[in-house]
C-alpha positions as CSV (number, residue, x, y, z in Angstrom):
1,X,119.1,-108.2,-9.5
2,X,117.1,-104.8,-10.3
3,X,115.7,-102.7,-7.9
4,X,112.1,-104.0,-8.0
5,X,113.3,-107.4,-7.4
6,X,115.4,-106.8,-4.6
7,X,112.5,-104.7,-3.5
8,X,109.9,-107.5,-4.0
9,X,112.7,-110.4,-2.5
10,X,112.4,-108.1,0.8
11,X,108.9,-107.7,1.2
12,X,108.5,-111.8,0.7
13,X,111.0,-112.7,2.7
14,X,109.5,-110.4,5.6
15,X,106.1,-112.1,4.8
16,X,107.6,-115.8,4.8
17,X,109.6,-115.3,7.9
18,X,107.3,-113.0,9.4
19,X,109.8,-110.4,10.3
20,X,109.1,-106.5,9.2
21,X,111.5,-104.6,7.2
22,X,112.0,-101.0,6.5
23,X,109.4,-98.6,4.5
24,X,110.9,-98.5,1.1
25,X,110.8,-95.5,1.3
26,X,113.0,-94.8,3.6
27,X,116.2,-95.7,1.2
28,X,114.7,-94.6,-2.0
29,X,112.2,-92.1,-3.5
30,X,109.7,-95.1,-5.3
31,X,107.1,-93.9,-8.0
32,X,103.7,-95.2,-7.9
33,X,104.5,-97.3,-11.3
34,X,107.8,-98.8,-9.9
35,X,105.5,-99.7,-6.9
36,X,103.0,-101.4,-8.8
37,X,105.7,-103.1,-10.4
38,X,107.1,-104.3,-7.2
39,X,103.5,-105.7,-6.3
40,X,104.2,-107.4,-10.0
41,X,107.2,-109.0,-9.0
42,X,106.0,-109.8,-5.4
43,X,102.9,-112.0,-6.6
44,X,104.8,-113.5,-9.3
45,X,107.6,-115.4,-6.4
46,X,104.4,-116.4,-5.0
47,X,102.9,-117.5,-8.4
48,X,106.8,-119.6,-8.6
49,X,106.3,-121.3,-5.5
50,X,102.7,-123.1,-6.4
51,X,100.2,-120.8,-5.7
52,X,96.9,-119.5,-8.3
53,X,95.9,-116.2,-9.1
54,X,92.6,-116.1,-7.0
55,X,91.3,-112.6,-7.2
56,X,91.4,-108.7,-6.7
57,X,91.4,-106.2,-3.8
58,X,90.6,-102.7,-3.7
59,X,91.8,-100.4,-1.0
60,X,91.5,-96.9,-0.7
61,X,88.0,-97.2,-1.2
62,X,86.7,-95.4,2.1
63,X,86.7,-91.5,1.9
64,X,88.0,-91.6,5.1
65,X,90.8,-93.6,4.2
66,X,91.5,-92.0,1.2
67,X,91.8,-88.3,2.8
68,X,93.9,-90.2,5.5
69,X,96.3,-91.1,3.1
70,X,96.3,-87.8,1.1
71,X,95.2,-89.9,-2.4
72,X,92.0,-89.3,-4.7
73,X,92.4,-92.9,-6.3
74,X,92.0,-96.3,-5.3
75,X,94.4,-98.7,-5.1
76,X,94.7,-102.7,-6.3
77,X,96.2,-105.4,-5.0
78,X,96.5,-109.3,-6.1
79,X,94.9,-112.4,-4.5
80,X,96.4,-116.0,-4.4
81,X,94.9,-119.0,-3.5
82,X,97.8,-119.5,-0.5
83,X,95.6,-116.3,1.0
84,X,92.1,-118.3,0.8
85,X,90.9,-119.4,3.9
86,X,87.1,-120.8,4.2
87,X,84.2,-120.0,6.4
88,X,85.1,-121.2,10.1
89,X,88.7,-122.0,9.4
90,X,91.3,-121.0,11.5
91,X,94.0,-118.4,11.2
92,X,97.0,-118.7,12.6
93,X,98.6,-115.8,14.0
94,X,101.9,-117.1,14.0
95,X,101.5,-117.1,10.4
96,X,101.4,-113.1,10.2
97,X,103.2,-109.9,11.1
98,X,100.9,-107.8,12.8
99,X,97.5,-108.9,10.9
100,X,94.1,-107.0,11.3
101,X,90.6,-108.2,9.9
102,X,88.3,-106.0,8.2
103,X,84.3,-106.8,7.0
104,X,84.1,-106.6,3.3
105,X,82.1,-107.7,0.4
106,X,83.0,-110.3,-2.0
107,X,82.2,-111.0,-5.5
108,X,82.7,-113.5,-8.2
109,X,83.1,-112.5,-11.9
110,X,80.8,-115.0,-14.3
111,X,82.9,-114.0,-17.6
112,X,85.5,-112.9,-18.5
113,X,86.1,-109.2,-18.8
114,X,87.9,-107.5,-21.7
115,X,90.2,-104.9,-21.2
116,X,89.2,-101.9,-21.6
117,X,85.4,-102.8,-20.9
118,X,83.5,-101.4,-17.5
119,X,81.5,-103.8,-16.2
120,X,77.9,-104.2,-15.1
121,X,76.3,-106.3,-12.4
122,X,75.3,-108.9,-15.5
123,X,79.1,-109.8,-15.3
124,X,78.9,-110.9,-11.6
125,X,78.0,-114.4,-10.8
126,X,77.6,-114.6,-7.2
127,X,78.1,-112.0,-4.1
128,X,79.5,-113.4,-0.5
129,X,80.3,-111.6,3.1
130,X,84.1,-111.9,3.7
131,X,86.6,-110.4,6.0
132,X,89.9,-109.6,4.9
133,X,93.4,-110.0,6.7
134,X,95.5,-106.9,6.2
135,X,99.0,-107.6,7.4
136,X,101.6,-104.7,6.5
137,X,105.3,-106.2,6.4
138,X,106.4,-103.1,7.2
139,X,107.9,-101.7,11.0
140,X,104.9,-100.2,12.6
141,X,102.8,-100.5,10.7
142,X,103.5,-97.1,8.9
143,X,103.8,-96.8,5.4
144,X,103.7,-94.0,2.1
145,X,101.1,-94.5,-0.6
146,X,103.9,-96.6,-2.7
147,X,104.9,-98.9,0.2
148,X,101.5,-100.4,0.6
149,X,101.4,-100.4,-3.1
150,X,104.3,-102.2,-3.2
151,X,103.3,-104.6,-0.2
152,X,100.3,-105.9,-2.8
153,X,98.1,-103.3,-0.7
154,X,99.2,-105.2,2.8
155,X,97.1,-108.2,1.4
156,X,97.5,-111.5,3.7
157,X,94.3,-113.6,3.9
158,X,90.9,-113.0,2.9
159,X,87.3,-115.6,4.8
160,X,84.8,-115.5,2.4
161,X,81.3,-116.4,3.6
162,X,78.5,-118.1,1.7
163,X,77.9,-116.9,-1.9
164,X,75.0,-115.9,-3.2
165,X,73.0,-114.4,-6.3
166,X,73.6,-111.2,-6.9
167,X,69.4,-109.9,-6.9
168,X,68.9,-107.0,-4.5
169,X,70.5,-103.8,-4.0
170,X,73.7,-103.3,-2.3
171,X,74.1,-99.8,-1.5
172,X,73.6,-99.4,2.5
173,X,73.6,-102.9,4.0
174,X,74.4,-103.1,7.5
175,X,77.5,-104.3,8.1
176,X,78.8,-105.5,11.9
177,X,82.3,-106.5,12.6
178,X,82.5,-108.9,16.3
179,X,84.6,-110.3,17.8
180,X,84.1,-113.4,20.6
181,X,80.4,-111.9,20.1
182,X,81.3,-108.4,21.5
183,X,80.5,-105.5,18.6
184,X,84.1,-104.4,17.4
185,X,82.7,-102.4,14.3
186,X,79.6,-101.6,12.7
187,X,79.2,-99.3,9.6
188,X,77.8,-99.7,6.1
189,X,78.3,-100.7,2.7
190,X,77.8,-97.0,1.6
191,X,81.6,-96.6,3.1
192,X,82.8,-98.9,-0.1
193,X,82.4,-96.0,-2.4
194,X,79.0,-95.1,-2.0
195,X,78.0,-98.2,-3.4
196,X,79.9,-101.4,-3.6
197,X,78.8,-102.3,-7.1
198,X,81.1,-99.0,-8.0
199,X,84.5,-101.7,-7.1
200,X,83.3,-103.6,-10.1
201,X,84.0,-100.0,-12.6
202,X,87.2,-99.3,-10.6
203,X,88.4,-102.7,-10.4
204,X,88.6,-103.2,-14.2
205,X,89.8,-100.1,-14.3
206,X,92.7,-100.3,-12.5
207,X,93.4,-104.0,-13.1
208,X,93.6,-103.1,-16.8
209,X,95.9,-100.1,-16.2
210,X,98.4,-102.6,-14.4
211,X,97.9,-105.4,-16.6
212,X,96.3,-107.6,-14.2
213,X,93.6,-110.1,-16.0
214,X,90.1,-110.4,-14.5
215,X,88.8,-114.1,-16.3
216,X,85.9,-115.7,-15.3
217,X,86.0,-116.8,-11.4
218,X,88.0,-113.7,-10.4
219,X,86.6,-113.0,-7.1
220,X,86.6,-109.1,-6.1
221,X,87.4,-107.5,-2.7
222,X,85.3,-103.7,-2.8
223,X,87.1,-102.5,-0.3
224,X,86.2,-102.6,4.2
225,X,83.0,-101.5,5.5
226,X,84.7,-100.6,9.2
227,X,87.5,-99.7,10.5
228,X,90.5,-102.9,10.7
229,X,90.5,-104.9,14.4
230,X,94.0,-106.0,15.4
231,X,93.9,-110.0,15.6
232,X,94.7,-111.8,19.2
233,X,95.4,-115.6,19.7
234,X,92.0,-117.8,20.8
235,X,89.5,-115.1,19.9
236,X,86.3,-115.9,16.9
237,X,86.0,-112.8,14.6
238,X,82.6,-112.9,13.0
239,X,81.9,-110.1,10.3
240,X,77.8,-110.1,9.2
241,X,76.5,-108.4,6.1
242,X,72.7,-107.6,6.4
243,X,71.1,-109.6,3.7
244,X,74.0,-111.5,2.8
245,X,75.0,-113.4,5.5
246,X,78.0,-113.5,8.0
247,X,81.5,-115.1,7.3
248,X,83.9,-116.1,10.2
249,X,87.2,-117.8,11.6
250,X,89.0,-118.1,14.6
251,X,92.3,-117.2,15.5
252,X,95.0,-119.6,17.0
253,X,98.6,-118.5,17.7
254,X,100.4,-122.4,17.0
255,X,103.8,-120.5,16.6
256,X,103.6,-118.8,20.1
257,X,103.9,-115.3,18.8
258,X,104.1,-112.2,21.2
259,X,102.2,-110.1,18.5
């Protein structure tokens, strides 16, 4: 076994099992491309045991964040269909490490997109409110730029809303993040990059520079709107995007956890 698969056997079993492990980091120096090749490796044991490439996730993508974290790039992570969970479901918390939900914006890719190529909004078939589960596997929560990297970008879960056409602009919607009704986070879509049409340019970009394929259907995390909300057994998390609607799910801890 190499490196990057024992790396990438670690961080699933911690995800299956639901018990962190140590920062990579920690035992070795990582580079950002042997992380992404980690990520590679993680998704593809998923990919093994049943599950669909769904979609894309971009982190990073606050300012904030990214000055936070000492980086001047985005990152990308990997959606499967085992992480898709519909409007008003219910999350289990059982089923997580330590998850937090963040407000995003969602969109679905009409075509197909060719490497290489940079996207316009004629390539998007349909926008939805979502809110995304980050769940680290790591102790802590803490983690180095290649950790999360190689964690798939702490991607768990993502609720995605009601879809619509894409026909207004995007740029400074108000975005609210409650929880059992009670305002947890409010902020705007200018926090996704200024703009969240911008994910679409740095989506392709980066999904082509790790040879990750964006066909027709790929739906598109931009990135969080707010600050994440740590998730507690028998609370409703509600996340509303002004002029796109509000997606939501409630939490339920059917394993008992202590989390």
């Amino acid at each position: 076994m190499t490196v990057i698969d024992d790396f990438a056997a670690r961080l699933d079993e911690a995800a299956r099992t639901r018990t962190p492990c140590a920062q990579l980091s920690a035992e070795r120096d990582i580079s950002l491309e042997d992380a992404y090749a980690v990520q590679r490796a993680l998704v593809e044991l998923r990919l093994g045991r049943g599950e669909r490439d769904f979609g894309v996730k971009l982190g990073f993508t606050s300012r904030a964040k990214a000055v936070q974290m000492g980086v001047d790039d985005v990152i990308v992570g990997r959606l499967t269909s085992g992480m898709v969970f519909a409007d008003g479901d219910e999350l289990d918390l059982a089923a997580f490490v330590h998850p937090r939900a963040e407000p995003e914006v969602a969109f679905r890719l009409g075509r197909d997109i060719a490497e290489g190529e940079i996207p316009g909004t004629e390539a998007v078939e349909a926008v939805a409110p979502a809110i995304e589960v980050i769940d680290s596997r790591y102790r802590d929560f803490r983690f180095s730029l290649a950790d999360v990297v190689a964690d798939n970008t702490s991607a768990a879960a993502v609720v995605l809303g009601p879809w619509r056409r894409l026909d207004a602009d995007l740029g400074n919607r108000g975005v609210l993040l409650e929880v059992d009704g009670r305002l947890a986070g409010a902020g705007s879509t200018a926090a996704i990059l200024g703009d969240p049409l911008r994910a679409l340019t740095a989506a392709a970009r980066m999904a082509h520079q790790h040879g990750i394929p964006l066909p027709a259907g790929t739906v598109l995390l931009a990135g969080a709107a707010t600050a994440a909300v740590a998730l507690q057994a028998g609370t409703q998390v509600c996340a509303t995007v002004s002029g796109l609607g509000r997606a939501r799910f409630s939490v339920t801890d059917q394993g008992g956890s202590d989390d």
